[in-house]
N, C-alpha and C positions, 0 to 999 in steps of 0.2 A: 391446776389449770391444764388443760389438755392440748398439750400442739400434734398438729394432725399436716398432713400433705392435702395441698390441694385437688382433690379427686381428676381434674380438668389436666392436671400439669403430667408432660409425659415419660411413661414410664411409671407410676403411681396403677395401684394392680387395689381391689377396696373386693378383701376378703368375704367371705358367705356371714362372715358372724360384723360385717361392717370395719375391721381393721384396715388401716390402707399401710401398705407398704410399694416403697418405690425399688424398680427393679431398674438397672442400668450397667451398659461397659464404659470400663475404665477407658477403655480406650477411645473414646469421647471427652467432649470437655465439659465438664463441671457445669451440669444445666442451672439454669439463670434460674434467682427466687430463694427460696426458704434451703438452709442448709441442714444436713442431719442432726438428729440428736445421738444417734445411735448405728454402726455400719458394721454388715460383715460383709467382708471379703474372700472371697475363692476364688485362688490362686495357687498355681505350683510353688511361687517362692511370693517373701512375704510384699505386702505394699506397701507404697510411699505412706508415712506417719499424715495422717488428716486431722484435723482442727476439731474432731470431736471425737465422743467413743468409739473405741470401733475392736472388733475380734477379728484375727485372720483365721480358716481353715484350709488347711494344706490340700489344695484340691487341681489335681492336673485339668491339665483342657480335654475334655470330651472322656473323661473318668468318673470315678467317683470319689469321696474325699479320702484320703492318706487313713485316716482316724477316723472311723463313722461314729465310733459311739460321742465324742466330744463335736460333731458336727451336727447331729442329736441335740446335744445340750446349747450348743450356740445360738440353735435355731430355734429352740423353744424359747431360750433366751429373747431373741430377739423378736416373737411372736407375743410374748407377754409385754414386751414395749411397746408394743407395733398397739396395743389397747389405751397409751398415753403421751408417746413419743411416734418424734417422725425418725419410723426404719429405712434403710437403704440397705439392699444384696445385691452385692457387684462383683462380676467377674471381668474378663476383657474385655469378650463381645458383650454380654448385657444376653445371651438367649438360653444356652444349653446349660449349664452350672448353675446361673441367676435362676434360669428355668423349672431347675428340677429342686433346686430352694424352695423356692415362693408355692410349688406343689408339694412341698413338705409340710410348709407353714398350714396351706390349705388342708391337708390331711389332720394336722394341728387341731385346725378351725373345724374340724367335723365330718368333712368329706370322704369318701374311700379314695383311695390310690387311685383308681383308672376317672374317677370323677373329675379329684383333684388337677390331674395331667391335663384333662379335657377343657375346665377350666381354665386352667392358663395360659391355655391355648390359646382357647375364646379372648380371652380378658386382657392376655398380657402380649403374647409372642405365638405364632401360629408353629414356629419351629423349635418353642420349647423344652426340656427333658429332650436330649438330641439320639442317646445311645439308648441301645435295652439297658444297658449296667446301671445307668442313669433311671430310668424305668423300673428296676428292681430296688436300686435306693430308694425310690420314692415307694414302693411297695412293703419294704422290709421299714419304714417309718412308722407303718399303723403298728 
């Protein structure tokens, strides 16, 4: 059975290939409705333990992650769920970190790097992928 995000519900980004994944900051509270199956986390140090799966990657604010290659893996990870499960990628604020994730994912899904960013601009966060370093992460994904 497929649990999926409500495309409607905010924060929820519905990938080129039809994936939806929800993008948000922690620093908000716990949107109301359906909880993850599945969460990564970017953050400089780790987060509070949540009630469902979840990977931390070691990833400062307005940087890029500690570990790229396992940030790589996470997020593929979490792209092949995001096909049967409901994902969530959270950083603090929910823009720049979350941002340049969910344009990872999209490169993932098919897109080139400067498409992808464009993308989740459009779709998710207009201030998205905040840094160039962040820009090149998402570059050095294809």
């Amino acid at each position: 059975m497929r649990r999926e995000w409500d495309p409607a519900e905010t924060g929820v980004l519905r990938l080129p290939s039809g994936r939806l994944v929800r993008g948000r900051g922690l620093h908000r509270s716990l949107p109301e409705g359906e909880l993850p199956d599945f969460g990564v986390y970017l953050l400089a140090g780790p987060p509070i333990p949540m009630e469902w799966e979840s990977r931390w990657i070691r990833w400062p604010d307005f940087r890029t992650p500690r570990d790229p290659d396992l940030a790589r893996e996470v997020l593929y990870e979490a792209w092949v769920r995001a096909g049967r499960y409901r994902v969530e990628i959270a950083c603090g604020r929910g823009r720049g970190r979350t941002g340049t994730a969910l344009a990872c994912l999209a490169v993932v899904d098919g897109l080139t790097p400067s498409e992808a960013i464009d993308y989740v601009r459009r779709h998710y966060h207009p201030r998205a992928v905040e840094t160039p370093w962040q820009r090149r992460f998402v570059e050095r994904t294809a």
